[in-house]
Backbone as CSV, one residue per row, in Angstrom:
resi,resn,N_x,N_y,N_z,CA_x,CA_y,CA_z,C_x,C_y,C_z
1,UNK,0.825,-1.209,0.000,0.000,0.000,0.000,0.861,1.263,0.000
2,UNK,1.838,1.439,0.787,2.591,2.564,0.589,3.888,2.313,0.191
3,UNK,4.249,1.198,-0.704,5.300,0.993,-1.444,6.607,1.975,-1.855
4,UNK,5.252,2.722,-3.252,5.188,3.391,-3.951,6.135,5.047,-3.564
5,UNK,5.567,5.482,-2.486,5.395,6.398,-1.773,6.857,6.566,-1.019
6,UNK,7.455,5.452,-0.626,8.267,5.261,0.257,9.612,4.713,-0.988
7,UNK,9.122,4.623,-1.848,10.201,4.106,-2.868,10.793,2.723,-2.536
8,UNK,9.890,1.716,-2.166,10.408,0.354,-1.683,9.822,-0.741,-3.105
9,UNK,10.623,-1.230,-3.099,10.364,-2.682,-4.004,9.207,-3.818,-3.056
10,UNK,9.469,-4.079,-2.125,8.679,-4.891,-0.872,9.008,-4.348,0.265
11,UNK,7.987,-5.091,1.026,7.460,-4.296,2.410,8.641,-4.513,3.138
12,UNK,9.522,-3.900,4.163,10.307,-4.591,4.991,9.639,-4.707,6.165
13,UNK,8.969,-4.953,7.109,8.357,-5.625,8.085,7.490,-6.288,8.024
14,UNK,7.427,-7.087,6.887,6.181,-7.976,7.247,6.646,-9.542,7.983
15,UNK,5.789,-10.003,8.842,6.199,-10.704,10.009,5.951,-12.186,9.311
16,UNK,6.666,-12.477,8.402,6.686,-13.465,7.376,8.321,-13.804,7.980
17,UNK,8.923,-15.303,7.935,9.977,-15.863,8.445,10.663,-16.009,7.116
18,UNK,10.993,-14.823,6.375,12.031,-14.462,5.126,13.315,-14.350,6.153
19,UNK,14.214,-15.626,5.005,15.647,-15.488,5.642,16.198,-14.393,4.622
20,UNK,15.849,-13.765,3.324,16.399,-12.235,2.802,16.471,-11.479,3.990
21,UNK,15.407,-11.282,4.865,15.452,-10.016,5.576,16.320,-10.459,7.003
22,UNK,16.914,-11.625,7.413,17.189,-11.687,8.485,18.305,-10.834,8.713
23,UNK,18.326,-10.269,9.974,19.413,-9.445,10.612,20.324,-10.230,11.689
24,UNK,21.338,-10.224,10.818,22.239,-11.106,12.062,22.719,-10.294,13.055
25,UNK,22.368,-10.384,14.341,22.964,-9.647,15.294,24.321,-10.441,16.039
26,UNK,24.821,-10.511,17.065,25.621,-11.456,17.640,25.239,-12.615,17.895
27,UNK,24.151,-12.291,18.509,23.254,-13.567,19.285,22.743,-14.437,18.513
28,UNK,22.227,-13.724,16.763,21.320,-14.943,15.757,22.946,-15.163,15.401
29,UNK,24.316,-14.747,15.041,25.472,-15.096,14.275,25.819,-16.523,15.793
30,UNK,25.995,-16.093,16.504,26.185,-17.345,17.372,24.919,-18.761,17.492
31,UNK,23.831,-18.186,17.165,22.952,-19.111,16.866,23.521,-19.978,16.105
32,UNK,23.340,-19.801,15.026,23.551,-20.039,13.502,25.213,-20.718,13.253
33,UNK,26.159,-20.218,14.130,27.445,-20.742,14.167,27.382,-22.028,15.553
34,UNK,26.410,-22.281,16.046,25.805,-23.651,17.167,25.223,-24.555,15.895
35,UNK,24.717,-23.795,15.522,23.667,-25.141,14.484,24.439,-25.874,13.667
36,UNK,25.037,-24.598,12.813,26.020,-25.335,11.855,27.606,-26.551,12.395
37,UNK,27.909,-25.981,13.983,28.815,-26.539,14.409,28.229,-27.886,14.687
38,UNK,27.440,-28.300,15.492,26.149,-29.250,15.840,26.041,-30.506,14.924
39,UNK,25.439,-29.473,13.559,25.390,-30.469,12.048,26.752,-30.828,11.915
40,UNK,27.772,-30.309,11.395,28.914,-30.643,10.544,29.689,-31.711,11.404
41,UNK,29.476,-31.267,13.076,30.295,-32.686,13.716,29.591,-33.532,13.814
42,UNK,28.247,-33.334,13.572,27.189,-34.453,13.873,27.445,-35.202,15.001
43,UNK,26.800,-34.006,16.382,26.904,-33.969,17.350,25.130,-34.643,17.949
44,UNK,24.370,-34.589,16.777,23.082,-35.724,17.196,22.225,-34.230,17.407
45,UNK,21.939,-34.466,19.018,20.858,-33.536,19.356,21.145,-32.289,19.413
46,UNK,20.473,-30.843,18.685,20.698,-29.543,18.751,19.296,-29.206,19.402
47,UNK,19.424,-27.903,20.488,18.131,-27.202,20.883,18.555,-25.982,20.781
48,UNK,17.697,-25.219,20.133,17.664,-24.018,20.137,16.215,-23.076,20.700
49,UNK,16.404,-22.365,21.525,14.819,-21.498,22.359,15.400,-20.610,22.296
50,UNK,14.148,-19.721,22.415,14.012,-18.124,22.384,12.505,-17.895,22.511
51,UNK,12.564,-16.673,23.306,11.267,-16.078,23.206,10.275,-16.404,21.889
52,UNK,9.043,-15.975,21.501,8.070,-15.810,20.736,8.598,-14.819,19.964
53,UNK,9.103,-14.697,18.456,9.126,-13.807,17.503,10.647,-13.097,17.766
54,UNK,11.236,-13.700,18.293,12.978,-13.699,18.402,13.832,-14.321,17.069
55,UNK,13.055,-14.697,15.822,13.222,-14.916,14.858,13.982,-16.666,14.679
56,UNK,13.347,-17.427,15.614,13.816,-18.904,15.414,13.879,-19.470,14.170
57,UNK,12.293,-19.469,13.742,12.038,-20.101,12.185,12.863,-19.448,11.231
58,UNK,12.867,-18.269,11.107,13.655,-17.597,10.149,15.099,-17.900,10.122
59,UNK,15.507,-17.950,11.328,17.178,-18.678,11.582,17.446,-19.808,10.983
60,UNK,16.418,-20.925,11.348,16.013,-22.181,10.798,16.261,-22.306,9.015
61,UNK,15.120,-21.174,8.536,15.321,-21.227,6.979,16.546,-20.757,6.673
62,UNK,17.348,-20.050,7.621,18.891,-19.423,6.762,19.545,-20.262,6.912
63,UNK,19.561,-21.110,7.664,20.390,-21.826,8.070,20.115,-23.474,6.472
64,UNK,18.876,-23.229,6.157,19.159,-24.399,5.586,19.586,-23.957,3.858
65,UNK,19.984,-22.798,3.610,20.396,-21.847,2.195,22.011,-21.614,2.886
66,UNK,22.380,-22.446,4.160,23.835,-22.597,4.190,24.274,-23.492,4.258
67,UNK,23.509,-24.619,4.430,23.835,-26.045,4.608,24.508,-26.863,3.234
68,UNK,25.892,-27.455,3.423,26.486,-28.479,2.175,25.227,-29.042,1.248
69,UNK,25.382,-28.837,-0.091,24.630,-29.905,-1.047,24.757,-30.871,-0.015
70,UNK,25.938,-32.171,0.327,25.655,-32.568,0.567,24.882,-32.803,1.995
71,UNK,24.189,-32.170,2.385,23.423,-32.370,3.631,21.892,-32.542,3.302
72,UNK,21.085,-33.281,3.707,19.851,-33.531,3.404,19.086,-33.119,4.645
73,UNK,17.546,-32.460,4.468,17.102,-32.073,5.291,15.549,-32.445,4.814
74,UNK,14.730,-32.047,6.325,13.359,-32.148,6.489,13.426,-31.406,8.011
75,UNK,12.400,-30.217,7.889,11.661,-29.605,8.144,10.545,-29.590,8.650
76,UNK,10.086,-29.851,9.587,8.942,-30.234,10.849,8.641,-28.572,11.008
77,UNK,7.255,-28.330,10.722,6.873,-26.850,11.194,5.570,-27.186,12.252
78,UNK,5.191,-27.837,12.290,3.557,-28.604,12.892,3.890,-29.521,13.742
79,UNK,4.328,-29.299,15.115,4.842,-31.242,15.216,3.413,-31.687,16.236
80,UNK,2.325,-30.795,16.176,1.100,-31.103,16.873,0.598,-32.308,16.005
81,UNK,0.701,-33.872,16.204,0.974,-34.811,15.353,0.782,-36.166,16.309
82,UNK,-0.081,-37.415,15.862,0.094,-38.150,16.394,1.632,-38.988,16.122
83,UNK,2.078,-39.645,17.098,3.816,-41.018,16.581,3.228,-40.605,15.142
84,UNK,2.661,-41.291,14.779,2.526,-41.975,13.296,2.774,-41.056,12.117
85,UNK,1.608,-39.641,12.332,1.522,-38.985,11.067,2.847,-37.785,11.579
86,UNK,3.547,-38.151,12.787,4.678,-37.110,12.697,5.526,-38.339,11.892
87,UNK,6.141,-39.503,12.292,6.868,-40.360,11.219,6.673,-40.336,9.756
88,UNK,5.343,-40.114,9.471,4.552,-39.871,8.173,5.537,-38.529,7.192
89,UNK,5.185,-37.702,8.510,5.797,-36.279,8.104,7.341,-36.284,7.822
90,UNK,8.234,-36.836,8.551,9.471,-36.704,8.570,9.680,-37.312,7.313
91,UNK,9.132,-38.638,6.811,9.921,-39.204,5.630,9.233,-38.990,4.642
92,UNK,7.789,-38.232,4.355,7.718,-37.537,3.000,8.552,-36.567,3.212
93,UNK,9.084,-35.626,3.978,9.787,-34.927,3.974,11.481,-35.285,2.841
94,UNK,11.574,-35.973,3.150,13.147,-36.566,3.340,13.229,-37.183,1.784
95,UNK,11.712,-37.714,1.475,11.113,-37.807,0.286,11.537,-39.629,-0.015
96,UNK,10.945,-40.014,1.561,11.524,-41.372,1.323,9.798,-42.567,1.182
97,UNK,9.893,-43.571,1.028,9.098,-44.031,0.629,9.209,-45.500,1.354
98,UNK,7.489,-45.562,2.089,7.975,-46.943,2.748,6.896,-47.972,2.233
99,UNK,6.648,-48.691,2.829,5.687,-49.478,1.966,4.791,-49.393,2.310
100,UNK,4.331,-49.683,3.301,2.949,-49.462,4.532,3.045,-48.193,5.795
101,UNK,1.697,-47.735,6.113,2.138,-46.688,7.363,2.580,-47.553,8.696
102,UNK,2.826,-48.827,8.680,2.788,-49.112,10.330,4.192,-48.614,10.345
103,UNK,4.472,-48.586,12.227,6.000,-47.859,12.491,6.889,-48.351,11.959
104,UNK,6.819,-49.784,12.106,8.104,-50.717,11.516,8.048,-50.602,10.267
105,UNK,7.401,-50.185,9.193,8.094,-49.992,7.888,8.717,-48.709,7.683
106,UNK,7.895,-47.648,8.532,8.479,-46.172,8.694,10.118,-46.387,8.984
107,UNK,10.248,-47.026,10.414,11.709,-46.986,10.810,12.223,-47.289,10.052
108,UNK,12.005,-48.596,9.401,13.086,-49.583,8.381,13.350,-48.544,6.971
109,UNK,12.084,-47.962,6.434,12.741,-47.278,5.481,13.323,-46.343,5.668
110,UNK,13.380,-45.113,6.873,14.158,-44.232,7.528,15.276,-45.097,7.879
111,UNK,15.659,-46.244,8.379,17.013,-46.379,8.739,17.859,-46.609,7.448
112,UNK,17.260,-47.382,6.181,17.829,-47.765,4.870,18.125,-46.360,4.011
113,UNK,17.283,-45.412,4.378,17.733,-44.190,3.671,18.994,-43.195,4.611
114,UNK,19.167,-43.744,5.726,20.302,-43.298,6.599,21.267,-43.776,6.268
115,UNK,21.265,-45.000,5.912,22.801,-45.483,5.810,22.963,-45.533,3.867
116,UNK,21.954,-45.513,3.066,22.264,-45.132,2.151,22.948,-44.035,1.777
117,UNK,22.657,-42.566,2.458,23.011,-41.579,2.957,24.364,-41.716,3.232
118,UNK,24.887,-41.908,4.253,26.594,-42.109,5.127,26.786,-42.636,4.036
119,UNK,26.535,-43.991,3.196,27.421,-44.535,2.491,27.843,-43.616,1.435
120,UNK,27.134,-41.987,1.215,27.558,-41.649,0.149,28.317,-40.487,0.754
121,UNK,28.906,-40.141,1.860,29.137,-39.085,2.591,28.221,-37.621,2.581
122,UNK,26.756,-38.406,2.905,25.998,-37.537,3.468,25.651,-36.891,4.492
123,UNK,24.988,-36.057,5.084,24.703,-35.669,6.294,22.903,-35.555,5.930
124,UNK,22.207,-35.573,7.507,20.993,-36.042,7.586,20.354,-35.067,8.885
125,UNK,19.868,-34.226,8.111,19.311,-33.346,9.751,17.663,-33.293,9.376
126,UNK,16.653,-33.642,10.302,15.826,-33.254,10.855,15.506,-31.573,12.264
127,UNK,15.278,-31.050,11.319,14.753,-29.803,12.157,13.144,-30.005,12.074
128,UNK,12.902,-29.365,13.577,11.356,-29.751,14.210,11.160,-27.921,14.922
129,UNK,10.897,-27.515,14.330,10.272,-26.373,14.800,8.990,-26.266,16.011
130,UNK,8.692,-25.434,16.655,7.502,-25.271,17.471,7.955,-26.616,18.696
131,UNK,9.238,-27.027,18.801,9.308,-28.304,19.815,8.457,-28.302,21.260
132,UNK,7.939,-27.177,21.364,7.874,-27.489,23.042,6.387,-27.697,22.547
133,UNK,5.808,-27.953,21.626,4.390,-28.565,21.394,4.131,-29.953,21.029
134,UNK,5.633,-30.750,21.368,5.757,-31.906,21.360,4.986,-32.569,22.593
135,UNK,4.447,-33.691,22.316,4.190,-34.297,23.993,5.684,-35.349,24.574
136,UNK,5.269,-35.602,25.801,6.580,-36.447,26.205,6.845,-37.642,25.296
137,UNK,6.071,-38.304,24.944,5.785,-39.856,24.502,6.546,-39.338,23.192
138,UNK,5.912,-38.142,22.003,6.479,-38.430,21.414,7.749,-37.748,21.071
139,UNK,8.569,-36.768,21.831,9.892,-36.675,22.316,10.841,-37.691,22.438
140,UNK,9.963,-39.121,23.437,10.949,-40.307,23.912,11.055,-40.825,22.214
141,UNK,10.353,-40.993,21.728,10.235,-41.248,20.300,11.147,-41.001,19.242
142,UNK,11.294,-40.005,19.756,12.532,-38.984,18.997,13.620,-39.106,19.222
143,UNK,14.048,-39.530,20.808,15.047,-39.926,21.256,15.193,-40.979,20.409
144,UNK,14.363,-42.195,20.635,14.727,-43.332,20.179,15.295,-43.412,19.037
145,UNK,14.504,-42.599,17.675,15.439,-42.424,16.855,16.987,-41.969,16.737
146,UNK,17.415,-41.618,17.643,18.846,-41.175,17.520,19.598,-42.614,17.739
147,UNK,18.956,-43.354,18.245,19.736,-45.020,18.077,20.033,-45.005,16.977
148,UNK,19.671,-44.365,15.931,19.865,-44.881,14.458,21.410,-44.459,14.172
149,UNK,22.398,-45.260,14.345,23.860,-44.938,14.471,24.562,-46.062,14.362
150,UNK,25.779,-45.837,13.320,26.933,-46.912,13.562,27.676,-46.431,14.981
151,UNK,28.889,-46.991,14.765,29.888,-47.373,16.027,30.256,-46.260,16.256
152,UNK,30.920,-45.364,15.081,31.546,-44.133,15.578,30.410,-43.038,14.975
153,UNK,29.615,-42.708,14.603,28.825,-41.326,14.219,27.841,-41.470,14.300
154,UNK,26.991,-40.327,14.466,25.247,-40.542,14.337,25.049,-40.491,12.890
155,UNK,23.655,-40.892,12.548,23.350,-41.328,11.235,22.599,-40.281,10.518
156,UNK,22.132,-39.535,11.830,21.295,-38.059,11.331,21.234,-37.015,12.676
157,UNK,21.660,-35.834,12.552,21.260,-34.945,13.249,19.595,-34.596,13.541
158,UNK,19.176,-33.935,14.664,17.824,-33.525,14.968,18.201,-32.477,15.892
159,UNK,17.523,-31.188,15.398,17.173,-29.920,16.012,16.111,-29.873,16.278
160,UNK,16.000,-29.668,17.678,14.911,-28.907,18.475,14.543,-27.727,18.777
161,UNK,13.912,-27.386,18.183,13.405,-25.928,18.397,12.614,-25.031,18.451
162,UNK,12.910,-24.580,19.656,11.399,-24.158,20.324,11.206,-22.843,21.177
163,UNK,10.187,-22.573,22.190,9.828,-21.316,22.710,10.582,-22.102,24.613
164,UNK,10.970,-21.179,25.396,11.311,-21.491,26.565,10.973,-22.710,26.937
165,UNK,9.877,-22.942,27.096,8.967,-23.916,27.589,9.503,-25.759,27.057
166,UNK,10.405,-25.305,26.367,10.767,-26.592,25.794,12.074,-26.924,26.636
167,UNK,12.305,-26.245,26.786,13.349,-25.775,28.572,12.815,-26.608,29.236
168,UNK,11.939,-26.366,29.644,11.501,-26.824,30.970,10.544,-28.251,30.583
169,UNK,10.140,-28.452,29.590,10.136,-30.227,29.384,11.010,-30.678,29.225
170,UNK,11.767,-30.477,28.974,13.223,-31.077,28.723,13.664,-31.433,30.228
171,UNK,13.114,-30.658,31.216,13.853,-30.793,32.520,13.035,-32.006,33.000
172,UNK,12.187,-32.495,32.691,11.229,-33.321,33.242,11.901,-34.503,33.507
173,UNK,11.731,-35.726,34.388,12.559,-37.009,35.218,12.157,-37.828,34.188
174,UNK,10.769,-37.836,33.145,10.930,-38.935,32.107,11.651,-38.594,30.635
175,UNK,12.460,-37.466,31.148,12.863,-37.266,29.789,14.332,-36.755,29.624
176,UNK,14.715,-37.363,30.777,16.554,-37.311,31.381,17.009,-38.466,30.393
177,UNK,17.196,-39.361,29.870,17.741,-39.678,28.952,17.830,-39.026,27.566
178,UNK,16.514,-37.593,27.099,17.031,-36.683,25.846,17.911,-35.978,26.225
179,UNK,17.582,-35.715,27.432,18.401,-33.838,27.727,19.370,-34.229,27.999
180,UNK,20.120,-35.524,28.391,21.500,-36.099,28.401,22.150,-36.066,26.803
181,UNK,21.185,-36.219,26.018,21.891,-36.827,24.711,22.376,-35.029,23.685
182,UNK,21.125,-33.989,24.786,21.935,-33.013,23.741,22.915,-32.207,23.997
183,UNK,23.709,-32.245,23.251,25.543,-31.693,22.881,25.510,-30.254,22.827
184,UNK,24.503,-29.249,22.007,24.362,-28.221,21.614,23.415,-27.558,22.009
185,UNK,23.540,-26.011,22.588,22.463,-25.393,23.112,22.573,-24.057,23.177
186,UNK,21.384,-23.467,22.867,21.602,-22.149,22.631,20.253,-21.391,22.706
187,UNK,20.162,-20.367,23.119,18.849,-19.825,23.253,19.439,-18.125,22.699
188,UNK,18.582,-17.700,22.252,18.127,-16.555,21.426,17.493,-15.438,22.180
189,UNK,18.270,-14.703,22.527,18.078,-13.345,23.065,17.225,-12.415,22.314
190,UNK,16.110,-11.568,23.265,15.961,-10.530,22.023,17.372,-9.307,21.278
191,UNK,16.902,-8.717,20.487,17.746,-7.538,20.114,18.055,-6.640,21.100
192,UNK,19.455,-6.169,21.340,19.576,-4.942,22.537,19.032,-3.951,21.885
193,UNK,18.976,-2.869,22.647,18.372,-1.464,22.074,19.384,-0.900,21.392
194,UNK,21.066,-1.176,21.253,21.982,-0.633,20.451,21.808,-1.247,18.925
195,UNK,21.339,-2.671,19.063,20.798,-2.967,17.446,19.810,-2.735,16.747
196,UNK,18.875,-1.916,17.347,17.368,-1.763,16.904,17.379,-0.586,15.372
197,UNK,18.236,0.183,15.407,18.664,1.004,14.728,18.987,0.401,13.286
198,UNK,19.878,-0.563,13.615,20.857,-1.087,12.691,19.925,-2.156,12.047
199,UNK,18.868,-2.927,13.008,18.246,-3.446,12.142,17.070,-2.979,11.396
200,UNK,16.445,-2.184,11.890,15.555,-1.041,10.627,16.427,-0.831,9.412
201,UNK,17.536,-0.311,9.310,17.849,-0.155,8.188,18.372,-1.147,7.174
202,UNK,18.936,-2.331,8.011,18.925,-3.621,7.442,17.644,-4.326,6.432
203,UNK,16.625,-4.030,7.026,15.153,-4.474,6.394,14.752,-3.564,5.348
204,UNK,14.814,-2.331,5.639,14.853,-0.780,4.848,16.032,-1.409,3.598
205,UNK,16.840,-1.285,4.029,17.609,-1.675,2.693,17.398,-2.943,1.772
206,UNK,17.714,-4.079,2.038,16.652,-4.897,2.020,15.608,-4.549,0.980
207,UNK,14.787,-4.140,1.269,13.794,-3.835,0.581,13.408,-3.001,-0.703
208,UNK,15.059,-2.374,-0.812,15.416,-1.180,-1.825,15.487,0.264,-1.313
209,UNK,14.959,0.837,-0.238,15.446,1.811,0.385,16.163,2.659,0.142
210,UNK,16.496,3.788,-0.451,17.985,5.162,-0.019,18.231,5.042,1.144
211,UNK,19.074,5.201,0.918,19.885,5.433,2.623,19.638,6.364,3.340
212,UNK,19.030,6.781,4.472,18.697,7.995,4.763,17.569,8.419,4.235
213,UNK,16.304,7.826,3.748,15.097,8.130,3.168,13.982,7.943,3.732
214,UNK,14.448,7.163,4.973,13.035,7.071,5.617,14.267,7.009,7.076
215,UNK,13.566,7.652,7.782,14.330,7.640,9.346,13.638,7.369,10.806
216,UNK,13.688,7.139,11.727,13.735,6.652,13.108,14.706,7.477,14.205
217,UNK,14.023,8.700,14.649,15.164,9.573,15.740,15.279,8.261,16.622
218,UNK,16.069,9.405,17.720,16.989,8.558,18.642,15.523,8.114,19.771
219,UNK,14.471,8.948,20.000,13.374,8.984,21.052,12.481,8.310,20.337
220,UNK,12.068,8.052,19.075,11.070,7.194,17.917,12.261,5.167,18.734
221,UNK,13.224,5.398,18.609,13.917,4.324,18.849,13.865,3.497,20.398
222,UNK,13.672,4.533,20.920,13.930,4.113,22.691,12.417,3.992,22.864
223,UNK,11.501,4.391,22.028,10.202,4.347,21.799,9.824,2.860,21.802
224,UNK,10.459,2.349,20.867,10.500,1.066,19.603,10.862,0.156,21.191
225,UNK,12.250,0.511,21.265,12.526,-0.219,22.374,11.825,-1.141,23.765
226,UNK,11.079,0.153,24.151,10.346,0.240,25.405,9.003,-1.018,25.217
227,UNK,8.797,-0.688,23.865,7.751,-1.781,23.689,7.626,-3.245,23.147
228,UNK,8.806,-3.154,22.221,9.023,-4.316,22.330,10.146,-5.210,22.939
229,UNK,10.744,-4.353,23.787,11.848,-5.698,24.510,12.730,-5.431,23.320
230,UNK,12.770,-5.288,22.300,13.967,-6.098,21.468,13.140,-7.234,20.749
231,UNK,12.153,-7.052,20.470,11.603,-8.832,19.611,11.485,-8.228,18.699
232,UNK,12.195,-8.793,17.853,11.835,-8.518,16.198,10.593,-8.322,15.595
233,UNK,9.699,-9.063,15.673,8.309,-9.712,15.602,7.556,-7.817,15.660
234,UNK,8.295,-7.926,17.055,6.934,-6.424,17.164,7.823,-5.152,16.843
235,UNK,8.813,-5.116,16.842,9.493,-3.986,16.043,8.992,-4.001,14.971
236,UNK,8.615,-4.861,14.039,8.291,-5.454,12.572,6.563,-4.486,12.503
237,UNK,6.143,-5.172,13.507,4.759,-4.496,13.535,4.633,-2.976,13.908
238,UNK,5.546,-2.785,14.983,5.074,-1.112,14.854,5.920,-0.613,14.218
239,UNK,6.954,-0.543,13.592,7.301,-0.059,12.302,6.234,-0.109,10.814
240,UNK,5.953,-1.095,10.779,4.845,-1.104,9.671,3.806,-0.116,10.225
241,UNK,3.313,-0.284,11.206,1.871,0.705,11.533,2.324,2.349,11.047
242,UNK,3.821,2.488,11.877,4.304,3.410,11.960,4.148,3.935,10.330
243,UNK,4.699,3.496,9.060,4.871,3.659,8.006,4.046,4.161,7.525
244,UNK,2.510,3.047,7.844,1.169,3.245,7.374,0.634,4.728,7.928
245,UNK,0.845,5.699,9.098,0.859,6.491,9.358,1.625,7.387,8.334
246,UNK,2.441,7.373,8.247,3.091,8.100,7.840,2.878,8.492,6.047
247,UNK,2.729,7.286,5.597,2.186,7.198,4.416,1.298,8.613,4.059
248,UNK,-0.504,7.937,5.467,-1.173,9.012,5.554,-0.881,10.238,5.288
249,UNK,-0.166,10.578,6.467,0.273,12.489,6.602,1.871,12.728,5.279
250,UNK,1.925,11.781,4.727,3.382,11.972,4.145,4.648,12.129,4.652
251,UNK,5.207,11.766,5.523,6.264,11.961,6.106,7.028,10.932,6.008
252,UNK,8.166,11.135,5.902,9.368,9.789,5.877,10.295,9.747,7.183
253,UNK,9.998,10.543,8.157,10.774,10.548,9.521,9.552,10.408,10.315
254,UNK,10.392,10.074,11.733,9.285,9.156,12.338,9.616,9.079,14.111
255,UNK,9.310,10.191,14.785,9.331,10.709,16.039,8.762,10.068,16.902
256,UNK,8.907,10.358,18.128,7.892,8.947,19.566,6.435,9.786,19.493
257,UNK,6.402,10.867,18.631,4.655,10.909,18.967,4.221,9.813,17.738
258,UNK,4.902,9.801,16.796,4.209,8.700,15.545,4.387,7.703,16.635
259,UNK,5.422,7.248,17.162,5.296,5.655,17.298,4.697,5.366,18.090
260,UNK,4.145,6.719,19.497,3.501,6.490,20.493,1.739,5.808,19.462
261,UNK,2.114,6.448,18.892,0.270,6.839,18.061,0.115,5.063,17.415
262,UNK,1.113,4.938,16.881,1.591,3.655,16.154,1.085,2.418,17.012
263,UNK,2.062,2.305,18.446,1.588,1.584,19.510,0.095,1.675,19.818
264,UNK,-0.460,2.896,19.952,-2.098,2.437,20.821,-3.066,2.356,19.630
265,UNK,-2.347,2.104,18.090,-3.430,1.662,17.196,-3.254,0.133,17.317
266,UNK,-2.090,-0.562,17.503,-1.936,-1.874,17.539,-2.519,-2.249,18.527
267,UNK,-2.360,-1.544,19.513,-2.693,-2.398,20.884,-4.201,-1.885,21.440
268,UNK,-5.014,-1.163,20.447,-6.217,-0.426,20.651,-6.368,0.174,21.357
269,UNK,-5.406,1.574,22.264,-5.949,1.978,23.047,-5.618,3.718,22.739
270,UNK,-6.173,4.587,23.717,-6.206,5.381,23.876,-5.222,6.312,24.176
271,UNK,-4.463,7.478,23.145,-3.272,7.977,23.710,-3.764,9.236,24.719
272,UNK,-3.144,9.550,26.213,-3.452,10.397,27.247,-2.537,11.690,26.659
């Protein structure tokens, strides 16, 4: 809607998990340098948490536009799933083919496409997004699959990844044999208020932007700040509102009375 106006090719905040727009700060570059370390030694179990809209999924997709040809992947975004149609899920994923749905043909053709795999010096990661919406049962499940291993290496990596809360199932007494097995861990900070800056214009550019064509003072920023913590997610959103304002009255700079105004349209309320 205000593209045009703003001289942008595409929107930069829309709260879509585009790895184009991701902003690596320290915290997603150390993410992202866990995952990849994780995979390449094929260290088995990876967890990664963070808040809600701390940009997990999006990490997730960059991460797999860095991964070796040879590395093979599948992608779990839903794991709200009974055993079965999550096994279902993993090996259309993987794009493997078994004969029947019962488990034992699932495993058998998941283990024959594992070691087909190694035999060609492949790598094998399963990423499971939304993890802490796993239940226990089928977590232990998950474990179990990591049996799938010769003598010296695992046969496939699995990332977990999820919102806090996957923390704290993980801590649970029936599920001390996963949280033993994982090697790698890392949780996802929001943005400090010294990057909030840097990543507006990251997305702004991004998007086709001049440099200096659309702006954010220093009090529009501590603005930004105050409300969202640092989560990407809602910087994303009141920057967009903000825009859409601005659009309105025409302006390309963008002060704490816009963003105040910005905030109580999102959050419906009343500015005093």
């Amino acid at each position: 809607m205000y593209k045009e106006f703003y001289g942008l090719k595409e929107n930069p905040f829309n709260v879509t998990s585009d790895p184009h727009f991701l902003y690596m700060s320290r915290r997603h570059k150390e993410a992202l340098a866990s995952l990849i370390y994780g995979i390449e030694e094929r260290k088995g179990f990876i967890e990664i948490t963070g808040e809600i809209g701390t940009g997990k999924t999006t990490l997730c997709r960059a991460l797999l536009n860095k991964l070796s040809p040879k590395t093979k992947t599948a992608f779990i975004l839903n794991p709200r799933l009974s055993e079965i149609q999550f096994m279902r899920a993993v090996i259309d994923d993987f794009g493997i083919i078994a004969k029947n749905n019962s488990k034992i043909e699932i495993i058998k053709a998941l283990n024959q496409f594992l070691i087909e795999q190694l035999s060609t010096g492949n790598n094998v990661v399963l990423i499971i997004d939304e993890s802490q919406n796993l239940n226990k049962n089928l977590l232990e499940e998950i474990r179990l699959l990591s049996n799938l291993e010769t003598e010296k290496e695992k046969l496939f990596q699995i990332v977990l990844v999820g919102q806090p809360e996957l923390k704290i199932k993980l801590n649970s007494p029936e599920l001390a044999q996963l949280k033993q097995r994982i090697t790698v861990r890392y949780h996802i900070h929001p943005l400090e208020k010294a990057d909030i800056k840097s990543y507006i214009n990251h997305r702004l550019n991004i998007a086709g932007a001049e440099a200096g064509s659309i702006y954010w003072n220093d009090d529009a920023i501590n603005e930004l700040y105050s409300y969202s913590q640092g989560v990407p997610r809602l910087i994303n959103i009141a920057c967009d509102r903000s825009m859409l304002l601005g659009y309105v009255d025409e302006i390309k700079a963008f002060d704490k009375d816009m963003i105040l105004k910005a905030i109580s349209e999102i959050e419906n309320t009343v500015l005093q």
